[in-house]
Backbone as CSV, one residue per row, in Angstrom:
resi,resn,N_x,N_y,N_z,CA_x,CA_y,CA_z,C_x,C_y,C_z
1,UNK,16.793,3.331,-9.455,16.215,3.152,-8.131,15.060,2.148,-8.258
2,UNK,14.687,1.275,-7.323,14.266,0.259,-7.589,12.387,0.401,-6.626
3,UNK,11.274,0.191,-7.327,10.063,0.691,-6.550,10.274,0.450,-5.177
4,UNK,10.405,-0.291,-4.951,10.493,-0.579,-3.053,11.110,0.647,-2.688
5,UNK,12.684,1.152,-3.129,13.350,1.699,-2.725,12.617,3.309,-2.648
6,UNK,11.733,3.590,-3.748,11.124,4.638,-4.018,9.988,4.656,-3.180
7,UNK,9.282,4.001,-2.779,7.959,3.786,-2.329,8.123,3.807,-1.254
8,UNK,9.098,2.610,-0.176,9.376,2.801,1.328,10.583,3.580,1.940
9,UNK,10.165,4.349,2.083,11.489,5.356,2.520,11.070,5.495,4.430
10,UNK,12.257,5.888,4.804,12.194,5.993,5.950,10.764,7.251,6.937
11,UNK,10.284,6.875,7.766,9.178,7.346,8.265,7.812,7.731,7.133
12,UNK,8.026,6.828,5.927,6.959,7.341,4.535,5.682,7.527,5.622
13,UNK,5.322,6.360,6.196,4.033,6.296,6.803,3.704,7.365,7.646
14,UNK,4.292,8.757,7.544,3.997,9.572,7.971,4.006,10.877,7.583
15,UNK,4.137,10.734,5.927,4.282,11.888,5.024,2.980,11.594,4.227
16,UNK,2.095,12.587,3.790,1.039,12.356,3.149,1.646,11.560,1.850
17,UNK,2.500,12.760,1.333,2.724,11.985,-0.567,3.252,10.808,-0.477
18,UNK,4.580,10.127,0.571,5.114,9.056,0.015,3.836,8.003,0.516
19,UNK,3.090,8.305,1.328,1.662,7.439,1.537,1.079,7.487,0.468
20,UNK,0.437,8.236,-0.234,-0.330,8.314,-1.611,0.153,7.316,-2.544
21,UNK,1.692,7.754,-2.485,2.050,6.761,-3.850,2.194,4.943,-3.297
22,UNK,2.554,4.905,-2.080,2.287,3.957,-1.783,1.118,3.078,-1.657
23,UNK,-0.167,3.941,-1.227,-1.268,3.612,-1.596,-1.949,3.067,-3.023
24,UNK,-1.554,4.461,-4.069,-1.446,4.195,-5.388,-0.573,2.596,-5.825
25,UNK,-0.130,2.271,-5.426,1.031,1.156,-5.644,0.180,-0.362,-5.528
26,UNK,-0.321,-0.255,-3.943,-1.097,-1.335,-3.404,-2.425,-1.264,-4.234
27,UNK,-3.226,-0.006,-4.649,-4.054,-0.260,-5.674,-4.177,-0.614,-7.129
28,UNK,-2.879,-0.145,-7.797,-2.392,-0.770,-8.483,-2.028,-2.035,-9.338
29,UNK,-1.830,-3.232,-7.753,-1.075,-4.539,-8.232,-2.686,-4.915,-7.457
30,UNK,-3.089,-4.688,-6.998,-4.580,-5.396,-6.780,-4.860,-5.297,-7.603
31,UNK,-5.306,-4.145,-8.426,-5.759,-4.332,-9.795,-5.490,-5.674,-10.834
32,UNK,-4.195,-5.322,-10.848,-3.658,-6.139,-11.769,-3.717,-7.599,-11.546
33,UNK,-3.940,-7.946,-10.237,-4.318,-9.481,-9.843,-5.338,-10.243,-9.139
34,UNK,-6.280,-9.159,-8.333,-7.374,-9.689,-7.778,-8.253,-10.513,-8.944
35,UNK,-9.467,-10.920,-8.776,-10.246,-11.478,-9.757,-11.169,-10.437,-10.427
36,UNK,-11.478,-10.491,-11.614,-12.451,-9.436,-12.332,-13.827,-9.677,-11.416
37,UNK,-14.185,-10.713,-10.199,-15.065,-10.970,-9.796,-15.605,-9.804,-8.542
38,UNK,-14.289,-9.015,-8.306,-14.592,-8.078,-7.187,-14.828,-6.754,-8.306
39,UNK,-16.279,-6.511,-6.919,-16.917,-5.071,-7.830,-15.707,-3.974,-7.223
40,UNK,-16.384,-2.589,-7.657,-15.672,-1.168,-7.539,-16.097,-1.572,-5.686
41,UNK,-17.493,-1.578,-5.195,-16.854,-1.530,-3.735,-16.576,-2.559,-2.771
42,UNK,-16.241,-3.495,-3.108,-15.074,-5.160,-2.534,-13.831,-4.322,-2.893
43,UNK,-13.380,-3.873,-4.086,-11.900,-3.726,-4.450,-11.572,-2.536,-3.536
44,UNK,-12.583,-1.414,-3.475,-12.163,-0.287,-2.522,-11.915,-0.787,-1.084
45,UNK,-12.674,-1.462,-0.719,-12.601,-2.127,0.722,-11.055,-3.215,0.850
46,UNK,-11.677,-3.919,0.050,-9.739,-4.302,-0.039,-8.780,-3.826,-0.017
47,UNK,-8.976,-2.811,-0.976,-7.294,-2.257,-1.381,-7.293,-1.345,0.006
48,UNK,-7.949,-0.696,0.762,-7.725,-0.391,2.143,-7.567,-0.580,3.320
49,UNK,-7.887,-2.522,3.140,-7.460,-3.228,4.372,-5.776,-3.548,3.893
50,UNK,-5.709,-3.557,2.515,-4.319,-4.025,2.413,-3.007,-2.986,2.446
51,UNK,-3.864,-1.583,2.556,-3.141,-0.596,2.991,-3.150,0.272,4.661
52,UNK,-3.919,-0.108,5.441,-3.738,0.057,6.143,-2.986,-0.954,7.182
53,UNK,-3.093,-2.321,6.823,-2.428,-3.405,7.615,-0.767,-2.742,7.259
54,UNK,-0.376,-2.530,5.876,1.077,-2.268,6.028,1.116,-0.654,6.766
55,UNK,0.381,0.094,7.051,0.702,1.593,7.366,0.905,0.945,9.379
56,UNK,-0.053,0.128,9.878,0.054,-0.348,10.518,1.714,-1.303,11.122
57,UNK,1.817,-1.916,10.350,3.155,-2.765,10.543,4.453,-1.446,10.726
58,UNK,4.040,-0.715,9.396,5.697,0.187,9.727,5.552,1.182,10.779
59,UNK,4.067,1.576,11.516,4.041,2.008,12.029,4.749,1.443,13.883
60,UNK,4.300,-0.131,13.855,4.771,-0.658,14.875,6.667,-1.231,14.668
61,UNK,6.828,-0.624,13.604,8.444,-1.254,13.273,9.019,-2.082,12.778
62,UNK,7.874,-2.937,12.237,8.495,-3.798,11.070,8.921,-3.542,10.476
63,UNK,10.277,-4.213,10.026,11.395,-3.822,9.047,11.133,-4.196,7.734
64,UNK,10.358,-5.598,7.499,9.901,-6.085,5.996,8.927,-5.047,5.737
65,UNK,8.467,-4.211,6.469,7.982,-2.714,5.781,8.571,-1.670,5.400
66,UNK,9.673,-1.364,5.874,10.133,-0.025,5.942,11.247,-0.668,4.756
């Protein structure tokens, strides 16, 4: 099974856990690529605009979300 497939499942954005891990996911690859230049609270603030913009999208029905 392939992460996308695991991570976006149908209505996730409305189950606590498949949100968590999805969350976990988006914090994750920020990690792994933002710049060492963002502190602990830039990266927290980030990694929550970049998770709520997608909780947002699948919430309005975007399909490149779901």
């Amino acid at each position: 099974m392939s992460k996308k497939s695991e991570l976006f499942i149908v209505g996730w954005q409305n189950d606590p856990q498949p949100k968590e891990r999805v969350k976990a996911e988006i914090i994750d690859s920020l990690n792994r690529y933002l710049p060492g230049s963002y502190d602990r609270e830039i990266f927290t603030v980030k990694s929550n605009v970049v998770f709520e913009h997608i909780v947002d999208q699948a919430i309005m029905g975007y399909n490149w979300v779901a």
